[in-house]
KEGU-614555 format. One record per residue (C-alpha): residue number from 0; residue in one letter; x, y, z. Coordinates in nm, 2 decimals. Layout:
REM residues N
NUM  A  X  Y  Z $
...
REM end
This chain:
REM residues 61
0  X  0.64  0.13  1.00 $
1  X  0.52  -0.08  0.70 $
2  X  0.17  0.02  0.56 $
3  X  -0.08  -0.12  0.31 $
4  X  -0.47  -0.06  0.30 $
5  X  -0.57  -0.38  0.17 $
6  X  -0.36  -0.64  0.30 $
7  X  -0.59  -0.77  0.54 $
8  X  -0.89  -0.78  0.31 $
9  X  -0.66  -0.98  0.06 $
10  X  -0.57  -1.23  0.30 $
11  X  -0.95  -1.25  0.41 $
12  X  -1.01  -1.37  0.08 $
13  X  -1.09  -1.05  -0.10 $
14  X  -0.97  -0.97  -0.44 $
15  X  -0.74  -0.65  -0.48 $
16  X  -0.66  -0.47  -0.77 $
17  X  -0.29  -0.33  -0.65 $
18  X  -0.35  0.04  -0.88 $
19  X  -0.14  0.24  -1.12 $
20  X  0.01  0.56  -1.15 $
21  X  -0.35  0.72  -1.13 $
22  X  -0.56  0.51  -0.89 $
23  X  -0.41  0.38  -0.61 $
24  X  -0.47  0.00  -0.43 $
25  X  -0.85  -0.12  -0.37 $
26  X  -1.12  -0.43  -0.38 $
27  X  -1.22  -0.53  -0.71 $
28  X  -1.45  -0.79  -0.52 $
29  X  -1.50  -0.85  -0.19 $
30  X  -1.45  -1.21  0.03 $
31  X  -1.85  -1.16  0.16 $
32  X  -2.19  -0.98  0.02 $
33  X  -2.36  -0.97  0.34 $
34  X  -2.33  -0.99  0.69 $
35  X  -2.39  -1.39  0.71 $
36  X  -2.14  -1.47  0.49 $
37  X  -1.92  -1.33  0.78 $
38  X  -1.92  -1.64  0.98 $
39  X  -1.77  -1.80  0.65 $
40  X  -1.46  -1.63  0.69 $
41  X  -1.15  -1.86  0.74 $
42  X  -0.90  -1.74  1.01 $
43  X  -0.55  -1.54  0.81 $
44  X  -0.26  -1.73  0.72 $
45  X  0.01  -1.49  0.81 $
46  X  0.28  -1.72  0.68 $
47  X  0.21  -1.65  0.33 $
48  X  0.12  -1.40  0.03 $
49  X  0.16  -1.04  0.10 $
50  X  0.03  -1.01  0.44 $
51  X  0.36  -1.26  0.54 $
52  X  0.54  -0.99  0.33 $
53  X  0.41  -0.66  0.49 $
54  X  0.49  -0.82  0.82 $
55  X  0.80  -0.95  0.74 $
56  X  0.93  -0.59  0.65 $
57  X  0.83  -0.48  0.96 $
58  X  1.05  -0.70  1.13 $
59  X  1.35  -0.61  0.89 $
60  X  1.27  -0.25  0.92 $
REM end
């Protein structure tokens, strides 16, 4: 199984800072600053970026 903690906040619009050797993947800035914004949020593309990646090893895997 094909994992990844911030593929779904990436493809939500969030901004993700993939690590290093020391610190490992996380949000540099999120898609929303407050619970309003929510209802801003554009449905996910799954046929693109990483999340289309992630899923598409899954399939291979």
């Amino acid at each position: 199984m094909t994992f990844c903690v911030t593929v779904e906040a990436e493809a939500l619009g969030a901004d993700i800072k993939l690590g290093d050797e020391k610190v490992g993947p996380r949000v540099n800035k999120y898609a929303f600053n407050n619970v309003e914004e929510l209802k801003n949020i554009e449905e996910i593309n799954f046929t693109k970026g990483r999340i289309h990646s992630v899923l598409e090893a899954e399939l291979i895997y």
